[in-house]
C-alpha positions, 0 to 999 in steps of 0.5 A: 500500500502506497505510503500516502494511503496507508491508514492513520491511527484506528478509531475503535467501534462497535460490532456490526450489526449482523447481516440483515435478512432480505425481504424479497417480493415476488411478482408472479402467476400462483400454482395451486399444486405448489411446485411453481409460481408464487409458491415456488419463490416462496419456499425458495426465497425462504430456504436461501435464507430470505424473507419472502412477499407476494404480488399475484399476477394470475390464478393457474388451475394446475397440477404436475401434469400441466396447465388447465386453465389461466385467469389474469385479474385485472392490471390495477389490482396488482398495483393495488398489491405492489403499491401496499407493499412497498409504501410500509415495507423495504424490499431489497430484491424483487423477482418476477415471473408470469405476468400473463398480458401486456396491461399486467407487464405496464402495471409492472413496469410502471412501479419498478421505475417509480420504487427502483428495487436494487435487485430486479430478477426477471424470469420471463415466463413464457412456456411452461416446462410442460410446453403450454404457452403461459404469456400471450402472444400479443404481449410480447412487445411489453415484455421487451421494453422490461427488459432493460429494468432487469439487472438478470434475466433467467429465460429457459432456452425457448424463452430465450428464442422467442425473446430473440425471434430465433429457433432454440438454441440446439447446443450450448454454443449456440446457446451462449450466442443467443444470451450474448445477443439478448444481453446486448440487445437489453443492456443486462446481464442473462442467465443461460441455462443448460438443463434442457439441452440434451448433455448440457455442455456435450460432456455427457452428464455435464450441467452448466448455466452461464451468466452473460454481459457484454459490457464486462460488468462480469469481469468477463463476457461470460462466467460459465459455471459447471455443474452435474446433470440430475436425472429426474421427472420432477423438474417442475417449477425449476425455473421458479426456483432458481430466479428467486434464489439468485434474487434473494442470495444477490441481495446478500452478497451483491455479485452475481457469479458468487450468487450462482455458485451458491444457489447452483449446488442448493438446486442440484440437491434439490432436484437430486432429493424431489422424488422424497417428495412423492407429489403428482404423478407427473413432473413433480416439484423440486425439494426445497428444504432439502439441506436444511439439516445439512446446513444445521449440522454444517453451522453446529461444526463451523462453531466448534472450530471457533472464531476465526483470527481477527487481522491485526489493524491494517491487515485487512486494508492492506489485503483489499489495496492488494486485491485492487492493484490489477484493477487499477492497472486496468484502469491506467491502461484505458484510452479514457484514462490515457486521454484524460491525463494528456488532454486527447480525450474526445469531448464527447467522451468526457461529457458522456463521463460526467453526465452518468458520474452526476447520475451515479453521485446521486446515487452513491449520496445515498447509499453514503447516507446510509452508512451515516445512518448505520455507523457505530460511532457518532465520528463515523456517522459525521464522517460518512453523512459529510461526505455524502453532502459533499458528493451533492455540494461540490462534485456535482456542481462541477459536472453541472457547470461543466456539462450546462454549457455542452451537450451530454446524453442524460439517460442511465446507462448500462454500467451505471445503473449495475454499479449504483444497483450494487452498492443499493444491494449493499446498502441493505444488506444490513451490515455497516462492513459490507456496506462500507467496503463496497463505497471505499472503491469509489474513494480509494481508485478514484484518489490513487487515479487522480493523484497518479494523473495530477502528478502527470499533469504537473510533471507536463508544467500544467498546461492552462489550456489542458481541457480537463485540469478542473476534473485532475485537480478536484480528484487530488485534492487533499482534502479528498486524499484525507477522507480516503484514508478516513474511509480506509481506516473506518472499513479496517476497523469494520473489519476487526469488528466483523466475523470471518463470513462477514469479511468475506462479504466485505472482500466480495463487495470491495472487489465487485466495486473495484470492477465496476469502477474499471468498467465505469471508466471505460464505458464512455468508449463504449456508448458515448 
């Protein structure tokens, strides 16, 4: 760690609070025989440790042997529903699934873009496993312009290709293409199944889902994760499951990739232990509480080895500066940052830059306020409440003088929506340690950025025509140099104060926000 961000003399503070559960809602079709639909997300929501709320969107009369009939009430009582909801409770992560007819999908879309939950899932339901047609034909169009509200979608491979107006996919390459394809078309990240292939990824007995991206919010194109193809007729309401699953452990854990390889393993045993359920003589339902004695007996051992070693004080800032070193070398690499320190960067670049940071600040002033609200001691509550002020007093009036004299696209784009999604997921998460770990990225890259090209631009002698010289010395302020070592200090001490699981959390978290920042730099190239 650079000696001019090594942290000062630790304040102490007081444990962090444990890990909130997340209160997820799902907003979907009900399935009276208890293997789909709401009632799937329920006890998947429950068994991965969430707390699970319901927004019926239409009636089924099913059973394990297919769908009889289809009843969609009308569009304003689910927003009757949605808006009761989420006018007294807090919902950290939403998942949708049937939605029936093109009023039910405005009703729908209408309320995400005024509550703008920090994680949206949407399973877009189209057929069933059984091969009825569960959403209307006309319908379609609606269900495109959801899309981008989404931060994952999770359509089975004939979704996937109704989406796209294509045949199905008939391999796993094939099948990657097209999620390559819907990601890009809606700006998010897919999920590519692979269990209704016949040997998944050609490998026999092989299993694997793929998450996809095409702006790298994954640190890479595609995360393929592996997994054992279970033989079983009892793969109803599958789907169901694993959406609300991702839904309810990314609301945790706040990544994606870890979020699968968590939920993944949980779906497998689930289908490996349906038929204990003995439900229906046709595709019967997956066994959600399958590990629940596993996880007992798994928590009883984990307590009798003991609490973890608590790092000494700097430890575990020295280990997230360590683990951020190749993302700050990714981010020196980028035309952006190149052209932003000798002065060559397009106009238009920069502009598209500050219009989605104004955007993000808002956003991260939030997410800053909460951690004033949470904070263990009133010198962090101070700290964390000015700084948010901060982001709306100065830095944004930077980008509005800057940007009130030159024209700038003002939407929401791809990689600021999934950064400042992220850090909401954080900020509800219920701990003050992951909450601060996922902000100081933000702090820490951005005040080693800006220093490193400031030091460039004085070693160039400063040059008064240098278009963006107000942008290199707010970032290498010394003020700002000071508040990152604060932030450094406070996120060190969160740590000593947290349990082994929770300083994993936070790593994740720090890491995530570490990628996003490289991504945040480099999306001007891309969509300016």
């Amino acid at each position: 760690m650079p000696d001019a961000f090594l942290p000062p003399n630790f304040l102490p503070s007081a444990p962090s609070a444990p890990l909130r559960i997340p209160r997820v809602l799902a907003i979907a079709g009900s399935d009276p025989s208890g293997g789909a639909g709401i009632q799937a997300d329920l006890k998947s929501i429950a068994a991965n440790g969430g707390y699970g709320m319901a927004a019926i969107t239409a009636l089924t009369a099913q059973n394990t042997q297919g769908v009889r009939a289809v009843h969609v009430p009308p569009a304003e009582f689910l927003t009757a529903q949605l808006d009761a909801i989420s006018d007294d409770i807090g919902i950290d992560a939403v998942k949708i699934g049937m939605l029936g007819d093109a009023a039910v999908i405005d009703a729908v879309r209408t309320w995400l873009e005024k509550v703008r939950p920090a994680v949206v899932v949407l399973d877009p339901v189209m057929v069933a496993t059984s091969g009825d047609r569960l959403l209307k034909e006309s319908a379609e169009a609606a269900l495109q312009a959801l899309l981008p509200l989404a931060d994952l979608i999770t359509p089975n491979l004939a979704e996937l290709a109704i989406l796209l107006k294509e045949p199905v996919a008939a391999d796993w390459v094939e099948a990657l293409e097209q999620g390559k394809r819907l990601a890009a078309l809606s700006g998010t990240t897919v999920l590519v199944k692979g269990g209704h292939l016949p040997g998944g990824d050609g490998a026999g007995d092989g299993c694997p889902d793929a998450l996809v991206n095409t702006v790298g919010l994954l640190g890479q194109e595609t995360v393929v994760v592996p997994g054992e193809r279970i033989v079983t007729r009892n793969s109803h309401g599958t789907g169901c499951s694993l959406s609300s699953a991702m839904a309810t452990v990314q609301a945790r854990v706040g990544n994606w990739e870890a979020a699968l390889r968590e939920v993944k393993p949980w779906l497998l045993g689930a289908l490996r232990e349906a038929s204990a359920l003995d439900v229906g003589t046709g595709n019967g339902p997956v066994h959600h509480f399958h590990h629940v004695q596993d996880r007992t007996s798994s928590q009883h051992s984990q307590h009798s080895q003991g609490p973890a070693e608590t790092p000494a004080e700097g430890e575990f800032a020295a280990a997230l500066r360590d683990g951020a070193a190749a993302d700050l070398d990714a981010i020196y690499a980028l035309d952006f940052i190149r052209g932003l320190a000798d002065g060559t960067l397009p106009e238009h670049e920069f502009a598209y830059y500050l219009a989605q940071d104004a955007i993000y600040l808002n956003g991260y002033s939030r997410v800053l306020a909460r951690a004033a609200a949470v904070a263990p001691t009133e010198a962090e509550q101070l700290f964390w409440a000015r700084s948010a002020q901060t982001c709306l007093e100065v830095e944004s009036e930077l980008h509005r003088s800057w940007l009130s004299t030159r024209p700038a696209a003002a939407g929401l784009g791809p990689v600021t929506k999934s950064y400042v999604d992220h850090l909401l997921a954080a900020s509800v998460s219920g701990s003050y340690g992951v909450l601060v770990a996922a902000a100081l990225p933000c702090f820490w890259l951005y005040a080693e950025v800006g220093a490193t090209l400031h030091r460039e631009f004085l070693a160039g002698g400063a040059p008064a025509a240098h278009p963006y010289a107000d942008w290199l010395r707010t970032y290498a302020d010394e003020d700002f140099a000071a508040a990152t070592r604060q932030a450094i200090a406070y996120t060190d001490a969160a740590a000593r104060q947290a349990s082994a699981g929770e300083r994993e959390a936070m790593a994740l978290a720090f890491r995530q926000s570490s990628r996003y920042e490289v991504h945040f730099f480099d999306a001007p190239r891309l969509h300016a």
